[in-house]
N, C-alpha and C positions, 0 to 999 in steps of 0.2 A: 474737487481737488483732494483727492486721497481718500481712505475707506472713513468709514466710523463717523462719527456723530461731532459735527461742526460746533463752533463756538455760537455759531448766529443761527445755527437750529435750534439751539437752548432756549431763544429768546421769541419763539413763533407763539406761543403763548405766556403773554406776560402774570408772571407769578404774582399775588397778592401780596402784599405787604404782610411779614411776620410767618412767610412761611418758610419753614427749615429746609437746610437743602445741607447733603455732603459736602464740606469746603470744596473738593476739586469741580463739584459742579454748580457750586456758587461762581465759583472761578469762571467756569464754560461762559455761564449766564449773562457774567458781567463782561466779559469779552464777548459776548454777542450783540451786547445792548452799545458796548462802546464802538462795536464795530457799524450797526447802522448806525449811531448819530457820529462819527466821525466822517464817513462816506459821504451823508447826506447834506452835513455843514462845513467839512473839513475839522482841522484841529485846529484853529485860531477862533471860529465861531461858537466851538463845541465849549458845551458847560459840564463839570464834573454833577452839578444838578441833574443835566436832560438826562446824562447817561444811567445816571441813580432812577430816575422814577420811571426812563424804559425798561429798565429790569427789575422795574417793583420793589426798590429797597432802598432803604432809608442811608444818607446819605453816609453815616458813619461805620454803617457794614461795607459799603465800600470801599472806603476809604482802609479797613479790613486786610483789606486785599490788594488793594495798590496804593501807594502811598501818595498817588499825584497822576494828574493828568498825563504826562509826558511816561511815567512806568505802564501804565494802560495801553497806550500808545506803541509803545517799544514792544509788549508784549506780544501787542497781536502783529507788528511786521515779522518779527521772529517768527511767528508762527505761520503766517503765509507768503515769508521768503524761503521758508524752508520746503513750502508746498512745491512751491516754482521747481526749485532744483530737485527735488527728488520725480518731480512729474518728467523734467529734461532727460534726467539719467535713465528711466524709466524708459522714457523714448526713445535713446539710443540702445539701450539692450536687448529695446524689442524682436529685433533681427540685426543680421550680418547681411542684409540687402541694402549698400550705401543707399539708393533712393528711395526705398523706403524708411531707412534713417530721417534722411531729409523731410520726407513727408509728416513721419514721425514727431519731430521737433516740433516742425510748424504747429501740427494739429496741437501739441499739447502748451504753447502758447495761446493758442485762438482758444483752448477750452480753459484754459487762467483767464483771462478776460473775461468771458460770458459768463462766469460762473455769476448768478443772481445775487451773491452777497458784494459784490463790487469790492471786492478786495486790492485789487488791482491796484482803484486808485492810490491807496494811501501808501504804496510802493512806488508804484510808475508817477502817480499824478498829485505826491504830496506837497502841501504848501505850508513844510515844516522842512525842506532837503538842507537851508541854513543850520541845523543842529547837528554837531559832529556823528551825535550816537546813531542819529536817523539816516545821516550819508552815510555813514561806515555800514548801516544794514544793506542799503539801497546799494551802496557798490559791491558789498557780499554779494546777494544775489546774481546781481550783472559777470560779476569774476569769475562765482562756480560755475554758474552756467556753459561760460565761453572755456571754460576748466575741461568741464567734463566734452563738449564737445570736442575741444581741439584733441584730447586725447586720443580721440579718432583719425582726425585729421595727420596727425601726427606717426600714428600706425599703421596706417595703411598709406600713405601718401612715402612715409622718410623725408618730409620738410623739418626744418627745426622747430625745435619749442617756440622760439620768437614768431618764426615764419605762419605758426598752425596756431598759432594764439591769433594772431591779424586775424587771418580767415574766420576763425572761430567768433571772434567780439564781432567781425560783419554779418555775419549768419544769425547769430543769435541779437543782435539789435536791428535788424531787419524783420526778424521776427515778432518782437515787441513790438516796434515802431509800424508796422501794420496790422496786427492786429489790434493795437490800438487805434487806428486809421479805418478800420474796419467796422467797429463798435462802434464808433462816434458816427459814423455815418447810419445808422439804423440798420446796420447788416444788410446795405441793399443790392449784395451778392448771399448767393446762400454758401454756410461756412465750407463745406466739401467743396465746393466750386474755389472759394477764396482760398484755401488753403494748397489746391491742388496749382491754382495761378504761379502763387508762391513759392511753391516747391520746383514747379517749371523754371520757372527763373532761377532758383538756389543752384538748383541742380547741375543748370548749364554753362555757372561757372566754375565751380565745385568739382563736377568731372573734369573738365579740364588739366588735373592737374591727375601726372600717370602713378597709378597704384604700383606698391612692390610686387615684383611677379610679374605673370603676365595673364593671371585671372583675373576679370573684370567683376567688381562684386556691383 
């Protein structure tokens, strides 16, 4: 999910106690350490403790750094809701081939899910959505996304904003909601195959509707 050196790579070997590190990648560290123990217990079972001795440090250097479980928390969906939609826009600018737009989306959905630090969940599958600050991130995500798509939709079709916003929140929560459907089931399609399914389907209701012009992209 994006270039450069993850929160929860910092954490692949856990640091000793008492070793110095540059605040921004103490930072990393502790967002990696709270990233697998939120994943693996959610955020009501999660202790400000487990997450301190996964990253090898005492519990008041943490505390350092986020003031409370719920700032930890909030940090790292900021951080991998912002993955989401720059992966989305990403994949619509990839080309000016509407079905390989389509294609596009999907795939970079299906590869947010799989990514190995399960980030996903704590967006898609949090058992914290009751807190205003953590819905207001969770429906950020969902908005830009259907944002950046409908602008498409919207350009090339000449539907209204209302009208290419619909299409857009259906496309893009189809997208989610299978490839979530997709991972829980053990990926027992392979992902090019599942995505290309997807896309067939997206597509044939999508074209449907007649582009300005009379070039078919």
């Amino acid at each position: 999910m994006g270039g450069g050196v993850t929160a929860i790579e910092q954490t692949e070997a856990v640091r000793p106690r008492g070793t110095r590190l540059p605040r921004r990648a103490r930072r990393n560290q502790l967002l990696g350490a709270a990233q697998e123990v939120f994943v693996a217990q959610g955020y009501h079972a999660a202790a400000m403790d487990d997450i301190a001795e996964r990253a090898g440090v005492s519990k008041p250097v943490l505390y350092q750094h986020f003031p409370g479980k719920l700032d930890l928390y909030l940090a790292l969906l900021d951080q991998h809701c912002e993955s989401l939609i720059q992966s989305v826009r990403s994949a619509l600018a990839s080309t000016t081939d509407n079905k390989q737009r389509v294609r596009a989306t999907m795939d970079a959905y299906f590869a947010y899910v799989e990514d190995d630090g399960g980030a996903f969940r704590l967006v898609f599958e949090s058992d914290l959505t009751n807190e205003p600050a953590v819905r207001e991130r969770v429906d950020k995500v969902t908005n830009e996304c259907a944002e950046a798509i409908c602008d498409v939709i919207a350009e090339d079709t000449g539907l209204s904003r209302a009208e290419s916003m619909l299409l857009a929140s259906g496309l893009g929560g189809l997208a989610q909601v299978v490839a979530r459907s997709w991972l829980h089931s053990d990926r027992s399609v392979p992902r090019d195959q599942a995505v290309q399914l997807l896309t067939s389907l997206a597509w044939r209701g999508i074209a449907g509707f007649p582009l300005h012009g009379s070039e078919q992209h």
